[in-house]
Phi, psi and omega in degrees: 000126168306152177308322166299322169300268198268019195197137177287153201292333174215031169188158186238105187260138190288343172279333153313304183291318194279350170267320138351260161008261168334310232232325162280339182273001205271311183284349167230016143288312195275339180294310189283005181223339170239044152243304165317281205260164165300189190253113189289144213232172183320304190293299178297296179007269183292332161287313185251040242277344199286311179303277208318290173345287191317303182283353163278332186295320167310298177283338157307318186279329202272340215284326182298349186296337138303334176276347195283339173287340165295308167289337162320308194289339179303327168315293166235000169119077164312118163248102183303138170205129163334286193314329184263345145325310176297325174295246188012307159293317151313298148340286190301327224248003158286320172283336182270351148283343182294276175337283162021261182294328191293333207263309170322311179267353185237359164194090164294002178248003157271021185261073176273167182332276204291034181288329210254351193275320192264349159317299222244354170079036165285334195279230176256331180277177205077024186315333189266322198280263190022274218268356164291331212265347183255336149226046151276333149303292229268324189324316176292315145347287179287348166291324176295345185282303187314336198257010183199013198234135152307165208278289175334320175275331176255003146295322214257310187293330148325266190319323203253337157324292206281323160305300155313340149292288188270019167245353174250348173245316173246016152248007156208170163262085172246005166202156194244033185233321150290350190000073172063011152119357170261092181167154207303320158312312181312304177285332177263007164308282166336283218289352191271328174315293215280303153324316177284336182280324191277328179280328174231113177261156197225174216272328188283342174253010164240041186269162171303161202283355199275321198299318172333284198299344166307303166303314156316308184269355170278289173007315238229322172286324181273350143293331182282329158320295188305289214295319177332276146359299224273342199274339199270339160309323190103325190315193171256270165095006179341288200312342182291318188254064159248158206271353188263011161323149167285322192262336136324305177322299194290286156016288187328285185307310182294323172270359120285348201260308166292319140309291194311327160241058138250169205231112175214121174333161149345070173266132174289324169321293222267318151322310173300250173021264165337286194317317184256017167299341176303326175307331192271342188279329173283359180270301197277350182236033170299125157319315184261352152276328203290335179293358181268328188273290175325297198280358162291324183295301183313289180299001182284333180280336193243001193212046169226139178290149164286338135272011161262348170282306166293336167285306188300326177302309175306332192274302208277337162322286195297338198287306188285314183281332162284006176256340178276332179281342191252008154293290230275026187269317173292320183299322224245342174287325169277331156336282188283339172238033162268339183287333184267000173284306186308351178268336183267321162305000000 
């Protein structure tokens, strides 16, 4: 992940970065069980209830992984620079010759008309590169308010947000704009949070980190119960996993809070990592890649004993995220050494 994506502008705290870490395998965990697979409905339910379980639980843990990368960046603070746009641009448009060329030698037939349209992002994908990249526009803006706006003033804007969220988008569809939390408003609610946890930490965020994680994982039992429940039932219950959940949000935070106090020295490993996690989302959520990993799960879900469904899913996770950090290992060699060609010119 480039530094603006994933990393504070002038230190890599290592406890961090392993939530970095952590919040990418979270994002392909989660690509792999309601994006791959269906949502188990009354009938698998009730026929499977153990399977079933197992996948609300599975998307309980995992469902936070997008608000935790908003609040990451919220944490410590975008600083927009021309270079890490640029870096940034670079990125897509490496990974997306990269998607490409793969596609070019094992499956040539997804190199359809509309290849440079979805190369340059004309289509619907990358929905999360967007709704970051508009709001890393916006940053100085929202920096300037935390920075210059009272405690009080950025409570009152929090508070009448979060409100407003949660009655017109997630206990109704009375707007088409937050649209369950993918989308910009949606992120910049998050990162003005995240700024507001770090700057005035209040006594419910300064429980010890057991208590955090504690508050995560009830988080993470009371969706999984609820959806259970809702399924065994008939119900729908979408809206539990949507990212304006209160409870996915409260989840978020609190398994930020629980990495922000733990305490781990400079590690280079868990750095070396990080920086290039951003590299696993652009692999597995490629218009032209991302379906292989999705039609490998399914079929593994549909013709597989369940533990072997679980190991091959687990193996191509760990297979896509170290394999996506060492491409983007190469992106960053050429990286630097097209800026010393641009320095010498």
């Amino acid at each position: 992940m480039n530094r603006t994506l994933n990393a504070p502008a002038k230190r890599r705290d290592s406890n961090m970065e392993l939530l970095r870490i952590v919040a990418m395998l979270l994002v392909l965990i989660v690509h792999a069980n309601f994006r791959a697979l269906p949502v188990p409905g009354k009938a698998f339910t009730l026929a499977h209830p153990s399977s079933a379980f197992l996948m609300f639980l599975t998307e309980g843990f995992s469902i936070v992984a997008v608000n935790l990368f908003v609040l990451l960046s919220g944490w410590y603070g975008i600083r927009l620079r021309a270079n890490r746009m640029a870096e940034l641009g670079f990125q897509l448009l490496f990974f997306g010759l990269f998607a490409i060329g793969c596609c070019a030698v094992f499956a040539p037939q997804e190199l359809t008309h509309d290849v440079w349209q979805r190369l340059f992002l004309f289509d619907g994908g990358y929905w999360f590169v967007k709704a970051y990249v508009a709001l890393m526009l916006f940053s100085p803006a929202l920096n300037a308010f935390v920075e210059h706006a009272s405690r009080k003033q950025v409570e009152a804007v929090l508070v009448g947000y979060f409100a407003f969220q949660l009655v017109y988008d997630w206990l109704s569809p009375g707007t088409k704009w937050i649209v369950s939390g993918y989308s910009l408003p949606s992120f910049m609610a998050l990162y003005l949070l995240a700024r507001y946890m770090r700057l005035y930490p209040i006594k419910c965020w300064q429980w010890s980190r057991w208590a955090d994680l504690g508050i995560y994982l009830g988080m993470v039992g009371m969706l999984t119960v609820g959806m259970f429940l809702f399924k065994m039932h008939g119900m729908k219950g979408g809206k539990w996993y949507f990212y304006t959940c209160p409870l996915v949000i409260i989840g978020a935070m609190h398994l930020l809070l629980f990495f922000s106090k733990i305490r781990i020295a400079h590690n280079r490993c868990i750095n070396w990592l990080a920086i290039s996690a951003f590299a696993c989302y652009l692999t597995q959520s490629s218009s032209f890649l991302g379906q292989f990993y999705d039609q490998s799960i399914r079929g593994w879900f549909a013709n597989e004993p369940r533990g072997s469904f679980v190991l091959h899913t687990a193996l191509l996770i760990a297979a896509v995220f170290l394999g996506s950090i060492l491409v983007d290992k190469v992106r960053i060699i050429l990286w630097k050494g097209l800026l010393r060609l641009f320095k010498r010119g």
